[in-house]
Rosetta silent file (secondary structure, phi, psi, omega in degrees, C-alpha in Angstrom):
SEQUENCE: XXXXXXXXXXXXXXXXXXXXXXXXXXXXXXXXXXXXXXXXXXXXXXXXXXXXXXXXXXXXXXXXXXXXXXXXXXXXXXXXXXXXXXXXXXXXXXXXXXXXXXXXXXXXXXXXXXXXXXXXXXXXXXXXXXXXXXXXXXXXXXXXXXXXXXXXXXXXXXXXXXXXXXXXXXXXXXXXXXXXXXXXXXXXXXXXXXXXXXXXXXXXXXXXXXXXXXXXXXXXXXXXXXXXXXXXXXXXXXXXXXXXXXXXXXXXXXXXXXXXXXXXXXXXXXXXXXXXXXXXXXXXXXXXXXXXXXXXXXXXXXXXXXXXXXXXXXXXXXXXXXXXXXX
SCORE:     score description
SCORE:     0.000 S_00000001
   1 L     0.000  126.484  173.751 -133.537   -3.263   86.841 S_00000001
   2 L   -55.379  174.269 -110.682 -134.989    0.184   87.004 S_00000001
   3 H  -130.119  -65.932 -178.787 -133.589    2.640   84.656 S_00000001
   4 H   -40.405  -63.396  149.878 -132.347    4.845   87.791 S_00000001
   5 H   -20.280  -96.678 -176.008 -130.492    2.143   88.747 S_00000001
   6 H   -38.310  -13.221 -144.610 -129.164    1.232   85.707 S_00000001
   7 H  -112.763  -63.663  177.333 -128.164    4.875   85.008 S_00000001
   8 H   -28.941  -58.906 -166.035 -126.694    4.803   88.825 S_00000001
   9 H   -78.409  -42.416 -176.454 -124.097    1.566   88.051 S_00000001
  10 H   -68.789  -21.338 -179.479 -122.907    2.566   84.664 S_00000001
  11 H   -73.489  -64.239 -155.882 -121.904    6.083   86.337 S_00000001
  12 H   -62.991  -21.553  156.141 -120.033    4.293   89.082 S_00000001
  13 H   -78.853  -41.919 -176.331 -117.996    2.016   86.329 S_00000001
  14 H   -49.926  -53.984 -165.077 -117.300    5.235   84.146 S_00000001
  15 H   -76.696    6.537  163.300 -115.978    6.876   87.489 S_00000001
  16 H   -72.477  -63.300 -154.735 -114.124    3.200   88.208 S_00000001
  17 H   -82.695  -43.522  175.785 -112.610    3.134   85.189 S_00000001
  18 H   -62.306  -17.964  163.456 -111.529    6.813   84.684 S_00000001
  19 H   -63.573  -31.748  176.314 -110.145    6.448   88.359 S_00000001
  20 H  -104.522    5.181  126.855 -108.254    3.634   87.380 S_00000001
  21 H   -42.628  -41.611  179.224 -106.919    5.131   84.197 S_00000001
  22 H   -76.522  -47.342  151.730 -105.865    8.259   85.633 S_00000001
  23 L   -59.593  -44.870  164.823 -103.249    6.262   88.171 S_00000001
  24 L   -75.589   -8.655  175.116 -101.662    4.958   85.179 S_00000001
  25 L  -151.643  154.142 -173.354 -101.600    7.670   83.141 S_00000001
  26 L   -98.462 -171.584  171.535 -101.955   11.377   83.938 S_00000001
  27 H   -63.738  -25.615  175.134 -103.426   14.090   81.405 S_00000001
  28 H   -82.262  -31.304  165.317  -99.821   14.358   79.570 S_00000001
  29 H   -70.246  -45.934  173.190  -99.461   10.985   78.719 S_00000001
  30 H   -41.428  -37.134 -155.472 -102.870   10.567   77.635 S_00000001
  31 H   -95.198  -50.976  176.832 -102.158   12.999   74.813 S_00000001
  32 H   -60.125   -1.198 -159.781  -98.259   11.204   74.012 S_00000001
  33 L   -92.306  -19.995 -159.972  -99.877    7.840   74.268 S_00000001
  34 L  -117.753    8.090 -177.168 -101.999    8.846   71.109 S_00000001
  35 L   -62.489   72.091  166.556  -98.847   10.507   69.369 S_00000001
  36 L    10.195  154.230  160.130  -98.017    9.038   65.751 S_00000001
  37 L   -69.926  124.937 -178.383  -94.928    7.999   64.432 S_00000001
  38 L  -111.270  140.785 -159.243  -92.275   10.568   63.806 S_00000001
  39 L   -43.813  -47.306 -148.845  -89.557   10.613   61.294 S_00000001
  40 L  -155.784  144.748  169.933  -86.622   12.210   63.186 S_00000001
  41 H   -52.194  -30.855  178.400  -86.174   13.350   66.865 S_00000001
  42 H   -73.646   -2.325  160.845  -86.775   17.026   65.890 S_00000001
  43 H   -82.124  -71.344  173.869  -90.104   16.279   65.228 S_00000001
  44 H     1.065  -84.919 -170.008  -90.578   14.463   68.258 S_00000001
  45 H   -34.533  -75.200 -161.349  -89.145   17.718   70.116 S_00000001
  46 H   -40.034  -36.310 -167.032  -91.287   20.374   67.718 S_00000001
  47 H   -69.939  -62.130 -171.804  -94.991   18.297   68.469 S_00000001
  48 H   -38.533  -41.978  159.506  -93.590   18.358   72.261 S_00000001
  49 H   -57.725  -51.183 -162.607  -93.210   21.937   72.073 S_00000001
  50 H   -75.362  -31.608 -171.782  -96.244   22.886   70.413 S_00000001
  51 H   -63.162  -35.725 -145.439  -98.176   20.442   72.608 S_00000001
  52 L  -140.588  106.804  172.396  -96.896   21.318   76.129 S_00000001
  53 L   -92.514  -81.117 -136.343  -95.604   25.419   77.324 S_00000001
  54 L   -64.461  169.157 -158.186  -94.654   24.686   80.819 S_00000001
  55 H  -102.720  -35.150  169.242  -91.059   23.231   81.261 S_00000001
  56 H   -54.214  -77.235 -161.364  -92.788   20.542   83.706 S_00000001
  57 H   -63.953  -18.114  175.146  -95.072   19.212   81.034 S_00000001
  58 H   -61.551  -62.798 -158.421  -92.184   19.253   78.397 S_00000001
  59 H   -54.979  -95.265  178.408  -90.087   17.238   80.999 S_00000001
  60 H    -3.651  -57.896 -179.248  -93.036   14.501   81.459 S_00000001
  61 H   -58.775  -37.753  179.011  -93.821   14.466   77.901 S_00000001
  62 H   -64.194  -85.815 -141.564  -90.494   13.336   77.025 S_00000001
  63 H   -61.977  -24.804  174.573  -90.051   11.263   79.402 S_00000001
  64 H   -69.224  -34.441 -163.542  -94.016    9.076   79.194 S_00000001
  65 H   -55.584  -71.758 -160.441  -93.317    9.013   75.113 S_00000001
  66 H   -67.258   -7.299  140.814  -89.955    7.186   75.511 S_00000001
  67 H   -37.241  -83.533 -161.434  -91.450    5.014   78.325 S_00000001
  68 H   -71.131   -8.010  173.465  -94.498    3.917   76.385 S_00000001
  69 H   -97.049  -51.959 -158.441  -92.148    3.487   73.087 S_00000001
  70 L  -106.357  171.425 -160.843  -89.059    2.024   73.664 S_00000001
  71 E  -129.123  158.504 -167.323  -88.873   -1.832   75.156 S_00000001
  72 E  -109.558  104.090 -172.639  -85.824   -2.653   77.009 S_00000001
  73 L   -43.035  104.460  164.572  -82.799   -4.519   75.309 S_00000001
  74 L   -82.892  -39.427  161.237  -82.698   -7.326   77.155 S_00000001
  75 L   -47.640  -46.296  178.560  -80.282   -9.188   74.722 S_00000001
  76 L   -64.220  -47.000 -158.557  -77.637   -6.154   74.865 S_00000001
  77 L   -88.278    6.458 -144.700  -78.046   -6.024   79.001 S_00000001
  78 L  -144.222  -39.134  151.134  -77.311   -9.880   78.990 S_00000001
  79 L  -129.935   99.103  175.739  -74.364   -9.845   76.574 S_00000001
  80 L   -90.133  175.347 -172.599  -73.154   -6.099   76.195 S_00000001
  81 L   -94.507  167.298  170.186  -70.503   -5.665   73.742 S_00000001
  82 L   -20.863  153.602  167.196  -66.937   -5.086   74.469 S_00000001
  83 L   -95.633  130.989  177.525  -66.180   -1.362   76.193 S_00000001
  84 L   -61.192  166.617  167.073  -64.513    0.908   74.032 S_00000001
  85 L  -159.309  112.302  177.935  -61.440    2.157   74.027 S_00000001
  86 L   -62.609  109.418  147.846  -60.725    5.693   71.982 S_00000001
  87 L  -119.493  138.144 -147.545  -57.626    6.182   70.770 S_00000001
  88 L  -138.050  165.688  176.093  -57.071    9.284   70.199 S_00000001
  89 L   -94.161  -17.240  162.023  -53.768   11.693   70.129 S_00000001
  90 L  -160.957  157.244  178.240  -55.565   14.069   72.734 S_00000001
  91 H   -34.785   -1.085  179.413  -58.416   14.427   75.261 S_00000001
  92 H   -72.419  -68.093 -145.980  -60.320   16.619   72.332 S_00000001
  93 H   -72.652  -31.786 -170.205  -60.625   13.806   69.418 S_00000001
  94 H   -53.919  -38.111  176.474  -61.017   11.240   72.933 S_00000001
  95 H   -71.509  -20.829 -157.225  -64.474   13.904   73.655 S_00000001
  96 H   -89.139  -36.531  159.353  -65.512   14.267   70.206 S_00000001
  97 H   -49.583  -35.958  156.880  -65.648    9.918   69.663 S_00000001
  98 H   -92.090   -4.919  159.637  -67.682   10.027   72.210 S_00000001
  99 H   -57.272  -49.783 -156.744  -69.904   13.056   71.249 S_00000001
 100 H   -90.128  -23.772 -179.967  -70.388   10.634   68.250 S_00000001
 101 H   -72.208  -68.082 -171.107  -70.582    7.037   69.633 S_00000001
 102 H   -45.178  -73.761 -179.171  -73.641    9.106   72.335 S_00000001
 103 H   -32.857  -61.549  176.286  -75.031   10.497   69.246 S_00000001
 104 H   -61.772  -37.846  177.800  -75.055    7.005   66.968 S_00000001
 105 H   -72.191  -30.186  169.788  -76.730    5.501   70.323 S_00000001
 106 H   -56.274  -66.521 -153.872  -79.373    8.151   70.785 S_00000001
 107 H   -82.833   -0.020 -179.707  -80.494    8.129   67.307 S_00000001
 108 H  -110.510  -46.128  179.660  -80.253    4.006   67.155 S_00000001
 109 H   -66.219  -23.262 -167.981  -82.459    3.990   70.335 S_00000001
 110 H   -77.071  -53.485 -154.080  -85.214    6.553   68.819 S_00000001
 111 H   -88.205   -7.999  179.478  -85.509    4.123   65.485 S_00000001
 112 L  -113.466    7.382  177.985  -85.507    0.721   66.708 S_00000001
 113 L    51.549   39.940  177.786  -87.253    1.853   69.762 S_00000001
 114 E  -158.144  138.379 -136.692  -85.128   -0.471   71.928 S_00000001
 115 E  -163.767  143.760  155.085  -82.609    0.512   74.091 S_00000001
 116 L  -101.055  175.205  170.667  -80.281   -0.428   77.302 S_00000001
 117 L   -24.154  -56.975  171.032  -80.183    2.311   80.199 S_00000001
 118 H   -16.697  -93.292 -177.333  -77.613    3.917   77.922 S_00000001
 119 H   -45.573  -27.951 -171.427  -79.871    4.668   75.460 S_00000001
 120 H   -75.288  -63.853  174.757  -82.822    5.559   77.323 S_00000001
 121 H   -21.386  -66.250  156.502  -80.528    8.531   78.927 S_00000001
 122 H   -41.762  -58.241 -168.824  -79.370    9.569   75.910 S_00000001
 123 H  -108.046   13.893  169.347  -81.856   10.353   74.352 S_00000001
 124 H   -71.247  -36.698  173.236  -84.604   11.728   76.819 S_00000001
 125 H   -53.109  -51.811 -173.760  -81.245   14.321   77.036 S_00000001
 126 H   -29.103  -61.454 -155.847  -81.622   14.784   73.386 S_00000001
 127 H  -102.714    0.680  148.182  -84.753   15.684   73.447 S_00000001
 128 H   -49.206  -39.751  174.901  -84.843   17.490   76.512 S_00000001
 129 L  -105.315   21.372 -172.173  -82.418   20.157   74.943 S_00000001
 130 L  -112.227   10.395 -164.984  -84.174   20.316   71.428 S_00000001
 131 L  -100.416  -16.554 -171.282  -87.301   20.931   73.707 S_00000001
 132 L    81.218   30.572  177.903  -85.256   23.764   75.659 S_00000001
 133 L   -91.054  173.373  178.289  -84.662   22.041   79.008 S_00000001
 134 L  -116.838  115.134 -167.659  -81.475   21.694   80.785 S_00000001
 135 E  -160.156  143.063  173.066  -80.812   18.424   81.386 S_00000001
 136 L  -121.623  132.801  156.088  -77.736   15.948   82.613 S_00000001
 137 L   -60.828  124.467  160.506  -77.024   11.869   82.158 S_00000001
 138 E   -99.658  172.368  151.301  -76.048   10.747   85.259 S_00000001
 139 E  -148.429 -179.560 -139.944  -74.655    7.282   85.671 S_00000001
 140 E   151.006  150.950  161.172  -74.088    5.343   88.933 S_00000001
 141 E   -63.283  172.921  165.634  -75.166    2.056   90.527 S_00000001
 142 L  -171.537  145.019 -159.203  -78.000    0.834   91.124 S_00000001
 143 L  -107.798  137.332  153.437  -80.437   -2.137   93.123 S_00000001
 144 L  -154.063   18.509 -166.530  -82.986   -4.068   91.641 S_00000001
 145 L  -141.041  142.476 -178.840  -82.470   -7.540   92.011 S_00000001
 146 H   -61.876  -25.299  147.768  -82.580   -9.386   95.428 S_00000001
 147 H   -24.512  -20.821 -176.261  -79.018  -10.255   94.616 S_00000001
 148 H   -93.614    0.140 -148.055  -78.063   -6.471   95.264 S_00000001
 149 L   -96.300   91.618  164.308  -78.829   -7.018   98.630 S_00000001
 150 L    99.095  -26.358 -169.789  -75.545   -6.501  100.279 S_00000001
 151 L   -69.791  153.027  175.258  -73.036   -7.490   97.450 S_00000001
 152 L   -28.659  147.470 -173.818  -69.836   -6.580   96.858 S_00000001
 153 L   -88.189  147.864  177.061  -69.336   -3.087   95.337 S_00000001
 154 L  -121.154 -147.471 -166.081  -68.999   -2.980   91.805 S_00000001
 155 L  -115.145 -179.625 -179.937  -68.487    0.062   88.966 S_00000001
 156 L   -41.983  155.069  145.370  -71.932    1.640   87.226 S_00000001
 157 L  -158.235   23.830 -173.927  -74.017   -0.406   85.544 S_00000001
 158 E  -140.842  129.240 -130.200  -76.777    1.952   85.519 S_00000001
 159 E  -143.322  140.290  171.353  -77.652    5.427   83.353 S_00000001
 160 E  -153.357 -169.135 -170.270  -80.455    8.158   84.316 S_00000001
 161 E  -112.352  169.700  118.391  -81.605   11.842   84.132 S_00000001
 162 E  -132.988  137.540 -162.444  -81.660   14.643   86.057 S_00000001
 163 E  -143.041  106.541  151.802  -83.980   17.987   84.331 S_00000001
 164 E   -71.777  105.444  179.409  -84.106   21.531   85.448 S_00000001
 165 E  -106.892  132.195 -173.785  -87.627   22.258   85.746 S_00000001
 166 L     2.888   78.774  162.862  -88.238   26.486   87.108 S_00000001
 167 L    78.110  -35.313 -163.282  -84.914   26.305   88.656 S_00000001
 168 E  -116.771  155.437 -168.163  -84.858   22.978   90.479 S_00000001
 169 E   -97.027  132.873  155.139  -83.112   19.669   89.160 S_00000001
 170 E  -127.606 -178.643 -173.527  -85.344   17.084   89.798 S_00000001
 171 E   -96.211  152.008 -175.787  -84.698   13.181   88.982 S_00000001
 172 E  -162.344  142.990 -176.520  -85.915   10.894   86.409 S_00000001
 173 L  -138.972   98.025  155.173  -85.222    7.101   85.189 S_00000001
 174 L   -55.087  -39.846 -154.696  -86.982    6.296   81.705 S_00000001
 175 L   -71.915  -41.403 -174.559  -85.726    3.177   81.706 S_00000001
 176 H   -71.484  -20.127 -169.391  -87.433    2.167   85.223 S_00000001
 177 H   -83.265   -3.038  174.356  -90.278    3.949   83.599 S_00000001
 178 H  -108.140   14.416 -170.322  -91.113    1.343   81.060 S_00000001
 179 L   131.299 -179.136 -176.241  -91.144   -1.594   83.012 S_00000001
 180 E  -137.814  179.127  173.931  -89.152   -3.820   85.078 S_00000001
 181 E  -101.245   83.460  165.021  -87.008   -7.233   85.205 S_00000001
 182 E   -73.997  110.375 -166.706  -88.639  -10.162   86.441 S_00000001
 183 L   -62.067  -15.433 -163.850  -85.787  -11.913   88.018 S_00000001
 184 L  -102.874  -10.037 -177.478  -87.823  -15.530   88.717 S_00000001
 185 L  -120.899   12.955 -163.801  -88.932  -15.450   85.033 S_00000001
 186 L    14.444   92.540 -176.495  -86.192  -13.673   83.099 S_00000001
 187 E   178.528  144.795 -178.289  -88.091  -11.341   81.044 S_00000001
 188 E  -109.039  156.347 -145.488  -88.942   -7.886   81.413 S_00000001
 189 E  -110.461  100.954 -170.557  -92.223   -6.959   81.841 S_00000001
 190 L   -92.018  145.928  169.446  -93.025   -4.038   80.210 S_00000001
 191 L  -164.080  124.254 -174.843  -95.161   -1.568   82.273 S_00000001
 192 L   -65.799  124.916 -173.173  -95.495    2.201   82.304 S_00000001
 193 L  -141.617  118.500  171.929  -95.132    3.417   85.851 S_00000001
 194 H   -39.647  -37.356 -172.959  -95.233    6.811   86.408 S_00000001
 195 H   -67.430  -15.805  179.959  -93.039    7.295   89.746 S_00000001
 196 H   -81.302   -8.429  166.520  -89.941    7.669   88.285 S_00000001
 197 E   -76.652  103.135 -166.341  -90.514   11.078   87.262 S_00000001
 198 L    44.715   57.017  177.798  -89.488   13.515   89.500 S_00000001
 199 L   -77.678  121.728 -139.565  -89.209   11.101   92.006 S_00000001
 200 L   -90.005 -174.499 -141.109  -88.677   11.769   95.073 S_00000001
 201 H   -82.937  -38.639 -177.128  -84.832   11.747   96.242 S_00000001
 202 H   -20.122  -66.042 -145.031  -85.576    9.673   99.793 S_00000001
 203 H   -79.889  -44.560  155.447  -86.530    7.293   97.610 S_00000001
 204 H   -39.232  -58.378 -170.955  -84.788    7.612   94.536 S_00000001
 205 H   -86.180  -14.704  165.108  -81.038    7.156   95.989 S_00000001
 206 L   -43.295  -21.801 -164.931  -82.448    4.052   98.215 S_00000001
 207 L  -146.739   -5.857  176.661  -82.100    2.256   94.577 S_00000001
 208 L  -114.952  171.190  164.567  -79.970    4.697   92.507 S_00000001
 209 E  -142.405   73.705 -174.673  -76.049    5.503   93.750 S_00000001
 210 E   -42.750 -179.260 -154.074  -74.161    8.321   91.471 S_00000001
 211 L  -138.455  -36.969 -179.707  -70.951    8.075   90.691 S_00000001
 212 L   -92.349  174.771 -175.816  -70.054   11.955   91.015 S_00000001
 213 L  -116.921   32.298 -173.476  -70.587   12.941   94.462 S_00000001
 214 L   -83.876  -47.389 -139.605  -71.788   16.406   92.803 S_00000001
 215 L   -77.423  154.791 -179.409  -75.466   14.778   92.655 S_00000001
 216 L   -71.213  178.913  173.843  -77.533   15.555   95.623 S_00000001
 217 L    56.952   19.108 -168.903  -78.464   12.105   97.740 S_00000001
 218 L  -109.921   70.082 -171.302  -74.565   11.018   97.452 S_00000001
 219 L   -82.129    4.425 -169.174  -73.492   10.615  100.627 S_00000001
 220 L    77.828   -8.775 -171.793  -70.236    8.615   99.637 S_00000001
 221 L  -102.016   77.503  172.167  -71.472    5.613  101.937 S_00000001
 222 H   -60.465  -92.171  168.892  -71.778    3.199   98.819 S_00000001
 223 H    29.465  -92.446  166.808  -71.522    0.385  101.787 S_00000001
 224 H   -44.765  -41.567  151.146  -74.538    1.572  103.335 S_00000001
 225 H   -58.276  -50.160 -175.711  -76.323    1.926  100.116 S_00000001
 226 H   -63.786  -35.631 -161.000  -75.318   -1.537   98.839 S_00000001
 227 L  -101.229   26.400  166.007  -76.848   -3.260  102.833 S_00000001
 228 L   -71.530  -85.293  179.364  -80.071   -1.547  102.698 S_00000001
 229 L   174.370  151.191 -176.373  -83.163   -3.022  102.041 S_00000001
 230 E  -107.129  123.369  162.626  -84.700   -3.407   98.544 S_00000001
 231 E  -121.567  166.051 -163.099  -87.573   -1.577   97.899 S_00000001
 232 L  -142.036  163.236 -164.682  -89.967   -1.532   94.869 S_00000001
 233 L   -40.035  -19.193 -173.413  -92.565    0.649   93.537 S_00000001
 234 H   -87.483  -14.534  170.701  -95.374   -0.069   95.372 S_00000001
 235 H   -39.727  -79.357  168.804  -93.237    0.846   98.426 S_00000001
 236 H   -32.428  -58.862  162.566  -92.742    4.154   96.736 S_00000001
 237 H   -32.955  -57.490 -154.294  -96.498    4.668   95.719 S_00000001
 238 L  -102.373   12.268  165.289  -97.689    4.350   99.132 S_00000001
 239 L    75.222   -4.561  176.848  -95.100    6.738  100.509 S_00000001
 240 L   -28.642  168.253  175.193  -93.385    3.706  103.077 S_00000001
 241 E  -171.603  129.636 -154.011  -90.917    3.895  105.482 S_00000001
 242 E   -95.142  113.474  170.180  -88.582    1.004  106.766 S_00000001
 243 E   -92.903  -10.823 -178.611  -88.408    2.494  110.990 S_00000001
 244 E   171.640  130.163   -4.341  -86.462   -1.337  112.072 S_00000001
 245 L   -95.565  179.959  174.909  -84.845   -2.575  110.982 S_00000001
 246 L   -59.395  -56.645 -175.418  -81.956   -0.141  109.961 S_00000001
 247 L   -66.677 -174.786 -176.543  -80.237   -2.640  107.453 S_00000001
 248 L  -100.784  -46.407 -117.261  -81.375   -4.728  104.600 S_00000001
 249 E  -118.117  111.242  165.173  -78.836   -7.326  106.280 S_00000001
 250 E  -123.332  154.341  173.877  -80.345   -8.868  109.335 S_00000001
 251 E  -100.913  105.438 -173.160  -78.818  -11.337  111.289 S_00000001
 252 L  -147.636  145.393 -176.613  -80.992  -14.401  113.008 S_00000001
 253 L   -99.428  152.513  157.628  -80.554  -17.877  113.516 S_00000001
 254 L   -38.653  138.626 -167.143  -83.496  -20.138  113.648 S_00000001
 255 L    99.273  -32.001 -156.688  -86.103  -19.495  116.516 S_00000001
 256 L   -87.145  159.462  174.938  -85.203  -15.920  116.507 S_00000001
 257 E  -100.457  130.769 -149.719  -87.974  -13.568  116.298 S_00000001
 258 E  -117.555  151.423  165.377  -86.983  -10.751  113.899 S_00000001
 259 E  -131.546  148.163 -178.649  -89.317   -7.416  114.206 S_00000001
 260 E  -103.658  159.349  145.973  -90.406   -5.095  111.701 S_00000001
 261 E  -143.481  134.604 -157.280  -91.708   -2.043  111.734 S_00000001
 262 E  -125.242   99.434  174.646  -93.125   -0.216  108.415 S_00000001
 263 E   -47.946  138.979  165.234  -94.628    3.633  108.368 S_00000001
 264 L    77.682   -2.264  147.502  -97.536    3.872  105.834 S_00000001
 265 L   -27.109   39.902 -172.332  -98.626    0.070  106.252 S_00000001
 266 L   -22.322  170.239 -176.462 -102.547   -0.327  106.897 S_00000001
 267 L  -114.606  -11.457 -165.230 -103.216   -3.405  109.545 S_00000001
 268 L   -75.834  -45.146 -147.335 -106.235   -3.210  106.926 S_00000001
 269 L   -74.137  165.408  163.091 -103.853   -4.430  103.480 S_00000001
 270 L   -72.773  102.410  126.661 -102.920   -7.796  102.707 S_00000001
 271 E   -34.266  110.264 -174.874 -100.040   -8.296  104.010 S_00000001
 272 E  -158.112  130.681  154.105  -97.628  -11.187  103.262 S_00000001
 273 E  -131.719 -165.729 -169.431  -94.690  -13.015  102.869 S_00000001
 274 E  -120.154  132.210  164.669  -93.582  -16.116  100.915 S_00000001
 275 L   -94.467 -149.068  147.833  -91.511  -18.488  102.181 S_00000001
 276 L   -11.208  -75.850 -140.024  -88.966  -21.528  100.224 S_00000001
 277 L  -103.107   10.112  163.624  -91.823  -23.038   98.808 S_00000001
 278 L    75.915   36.249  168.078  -93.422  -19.757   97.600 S_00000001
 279 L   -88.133  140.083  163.065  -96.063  -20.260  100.055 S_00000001
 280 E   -55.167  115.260 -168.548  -97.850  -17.393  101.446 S_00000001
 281 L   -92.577   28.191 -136.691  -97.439  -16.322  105.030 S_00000001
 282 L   -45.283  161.097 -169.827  -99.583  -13.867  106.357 S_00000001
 283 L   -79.775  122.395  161.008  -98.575  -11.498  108.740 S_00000001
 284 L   -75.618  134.170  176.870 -100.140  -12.351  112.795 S_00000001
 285 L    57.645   38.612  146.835 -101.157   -9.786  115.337 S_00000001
 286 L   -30.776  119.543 -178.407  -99.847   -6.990  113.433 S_00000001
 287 E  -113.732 -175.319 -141.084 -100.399   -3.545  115.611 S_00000001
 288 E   179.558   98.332 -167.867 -100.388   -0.042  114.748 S_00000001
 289 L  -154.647  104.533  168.641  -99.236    3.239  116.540 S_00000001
 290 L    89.215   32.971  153.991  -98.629    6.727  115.266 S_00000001
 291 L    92.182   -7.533 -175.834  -99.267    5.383  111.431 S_00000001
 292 E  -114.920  114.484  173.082  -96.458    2.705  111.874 S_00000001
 293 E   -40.420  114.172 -171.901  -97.124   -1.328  111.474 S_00000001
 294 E  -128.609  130.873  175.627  -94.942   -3.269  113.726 S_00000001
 295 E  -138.122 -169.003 -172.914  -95.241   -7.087  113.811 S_00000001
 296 E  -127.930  141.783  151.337  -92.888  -10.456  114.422 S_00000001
 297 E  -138.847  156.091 -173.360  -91.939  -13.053  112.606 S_00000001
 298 E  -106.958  131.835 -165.609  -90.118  -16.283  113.540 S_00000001
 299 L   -83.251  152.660 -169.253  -87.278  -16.844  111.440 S_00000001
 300 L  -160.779  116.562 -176.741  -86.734  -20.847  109.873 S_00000001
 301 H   -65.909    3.075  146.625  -84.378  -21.337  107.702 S_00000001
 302 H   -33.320  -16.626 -152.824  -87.774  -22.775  105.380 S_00000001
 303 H  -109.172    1.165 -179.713  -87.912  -18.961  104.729 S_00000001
 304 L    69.272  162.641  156.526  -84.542  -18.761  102.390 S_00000001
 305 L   -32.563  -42.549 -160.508  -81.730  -15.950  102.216 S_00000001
 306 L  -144.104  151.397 -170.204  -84.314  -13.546  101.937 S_00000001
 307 L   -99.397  140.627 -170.438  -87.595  -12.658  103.598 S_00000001
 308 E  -121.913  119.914  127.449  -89.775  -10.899  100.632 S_00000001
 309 E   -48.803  109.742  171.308  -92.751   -8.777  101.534 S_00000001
 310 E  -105.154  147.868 -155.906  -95.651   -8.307   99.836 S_00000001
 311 E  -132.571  142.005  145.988  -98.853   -5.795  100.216 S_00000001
 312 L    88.243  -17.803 -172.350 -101.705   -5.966   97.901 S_00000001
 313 L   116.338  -26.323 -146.896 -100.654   -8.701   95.597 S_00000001
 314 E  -135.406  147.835 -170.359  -97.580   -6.561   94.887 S_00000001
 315 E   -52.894  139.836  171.597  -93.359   -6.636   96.201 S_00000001
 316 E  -107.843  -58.260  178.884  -93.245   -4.303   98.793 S_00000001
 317 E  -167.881  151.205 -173.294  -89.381   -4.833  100.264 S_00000001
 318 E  -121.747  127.406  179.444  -87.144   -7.370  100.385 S_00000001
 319 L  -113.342  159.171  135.293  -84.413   -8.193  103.587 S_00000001
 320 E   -88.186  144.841  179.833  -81.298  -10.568  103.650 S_00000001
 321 E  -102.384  153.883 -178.404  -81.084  -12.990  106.304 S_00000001
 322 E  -146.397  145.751  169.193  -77.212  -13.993  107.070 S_00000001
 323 L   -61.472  145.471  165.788  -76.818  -16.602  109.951 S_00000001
 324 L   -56.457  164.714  176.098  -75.454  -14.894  113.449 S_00000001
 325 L  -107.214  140.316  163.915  -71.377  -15.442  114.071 S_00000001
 326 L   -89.142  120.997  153.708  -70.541  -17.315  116.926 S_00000001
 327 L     4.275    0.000    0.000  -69.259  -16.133  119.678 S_00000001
C-alpha cells in the first residue's frame, strides 16, 4: 500500500477512535479517570478544586469520579437492612442521628467504593459542598424496570442530586451514571454514561418522581408518571419523543393494529422489536413526516405483556399491553 495511503487510514482510525472516546468521556473525565487514590474526601474535594475553576466543571468532576469509582451494591439493594427508627427525646437529637447515620454512609461509600442510591447521593453532596457548590439530595421514585410500567404506587426507593451551577439547579443521578440493572440477567452492568448530568428535566422526571413537590418537573400526577412509557438512555441520547401513543399502557386485543409514532427516529436506523421468543421483528413500511417515524404493528399475544423497542442494537422504550374490557 502506498505510504499516502497508509498515512491516509491510520489518520481516519486516530479520528475514529478519538470520536468514539470523546462520546464516552468528555475532557473532564478524561483528567478524573486518571486521578489516583485519595486518602480522605477532602482530598478528593482539594485536587477537584485545584483541577477545575468553573462551578460546571467542579459539578461534572464530582460527579464522573464517583461514577467511574464506585460499583453499585447490588447485595444491599436486594436485601436492605431494616429502616431505622431514632429514638430520640426531641426532633434535635432525631436530626443530629441522622446528620450522623448520612455521614457514616457517605464516608463508608467513599472507602469501599460501593454504594446503594443512598450513598451515591450522599456523598456527591459531600463533596459538592467541600468543593463550594450548593447542592440538595433529593429522593423520590423512580422507573427502570419493565415492571414499573404501570404498577401500583409505592414510597421512594430512589436517591439523587440536584447542583446550583451560576444560579440554576440543574439535575444529576450518579448512581444511573455508573451503569445500569440488567433485569433478564440480574447483574448490573457497570457503564459510565454521561447523560445523567445535567440532564435534561423532559427527560429526567419521565424516570425520576420527587417526593417534595418543591422540585421542578413534580406535577403531583404520580398516576401519570407510574403509566408512561419506559424509556432508556439511548432514547435520551438521540433527543426522542413518544407523539402516540400518550400512555405506556395500551390496550389491544389480538388482530389489533397498534400505531406508533416516535420524533427523532431515522427510517434509516435499525429498528426493532422482540417478541416471546426474543425474536427480532423489524419494523415494515415505516414513514416519515416533519422528523417523526410513524409505523403499525399487529398485536399477537406471541408478543408478551410488553412490546420492547429497540434502535441500533440498543433499548429504546418499552409499552404495556393490557387486554381491552369488554363491553
Amino acid at each position: 500500500m502506498p505510504l499516502k495511503k497508509i498515512v491516509f487510514v491510520l489518520l481516519l482510525n486516530i479520528v475514529f477512535t478519538a470520536s468514539s472516546y470523546s462520546q464516552k468521556y468528555n475532557a473532564i473525565d478524561s483528567i478524573v479517570l486518571k486521578y489516583p487514590n485519595f486518602g480522605s474526601t477532602e482530598k478528593l474535594a482539594e485536587r477537584i478544586q485545584t483541577d477545575f475553576a468553573s462551578e460546571h466543571d467542579r459539578a461534572r468532576a464530582i460527579y464522573s469520579w464517583i461514577a467511574l469509582n464506585l460499583d453499585y451494591d447490588l447485595k444491599t439493594y436486594l436485601d436492605p437492612p431494616p429502616q431505622k427508627v431514632y429514638k430520640s427525646k426531641n426532633e434535635f437529637d432525631a436530626k443530629k442521628q441522622r446528620q450522623l447515620d448520612q455521614a457514616s454512609t457517605t464516608q463508608k461509600a467513599f472507602r469501599s467504593r460501593k454504594a446503594v442510591c443512598e450513598g451515591f447521593s450522599l456523598l456527591y453532596a459531600n463533596l459538592a459542598m467541600k468543593t463550594g457548590l450548593k447542592c440538595q439530595v433529593v429522593t423520590g421514585d423512580s422507573k427502570r424496570l419493565l415492571s414499573d410500567i404501570g404498577r401500583r404506587r409505592l414510597g421512594s426507593n430512589h436517591a439523587w442530586n440536584t447542583v446550583q451551577i451560576d444560579g440554576k439547579w440543574i439535575l444529576v443521578d450518579a448512581t444511573w451514571g455508573q451503569g445500569f440493572y440488567d433485569e433478564n440477567r440480574k447483574v448490573v452492568v457497570k457503564e459510565f454514561t454521561a447523560i445523567y448530568f445535567d440532564t435534561d428535566p423532559k427527560y429526567f422526571y419521565a424516570t425520576h418522581f420527587p417526593d417534595a413537590s418543591m422540585y421542578a418537573g413534580n406535577t403531583g400526577n404520580k398516576q401519570g408518571f407510574l403509566e408512561g412509557p419506559l424509556i432508556y438512555d439511548q432514547f435520551i441520547r438521540e433527543q426522542c419523543e413518544i407523539v402516540w401513543p400518550f400512555s405506556g399502557i395500551i390496550q389491544a386485543n389480538d388482530g389489533d393494529k397498534i400505531t406508533f409514532k416516535i420524533k427523532n427516529v431515522s427510517r434509516l436506523d435499525d429498528l426493532y422489536y422482540i417478541d416471546k421468543k426474543e425474536e427480532h421483528v423489524k419494523i415494515e413500511n415505516p414513514q416519515v413526516k416533519d422528523g417523526i417515524l410513524e409505523f403499525q404493528l399487529t398485536y399477537n399475544r406471541k408478543l408478551g405483556r410488553f412490546i420492547s423497542f429497540y434502535v441500533n442494537g440498543r433499548s429504546l422504550v418499552d409499552f404495556k399491553v393490557m387486554p381491552k374490557q369488554k363491553t
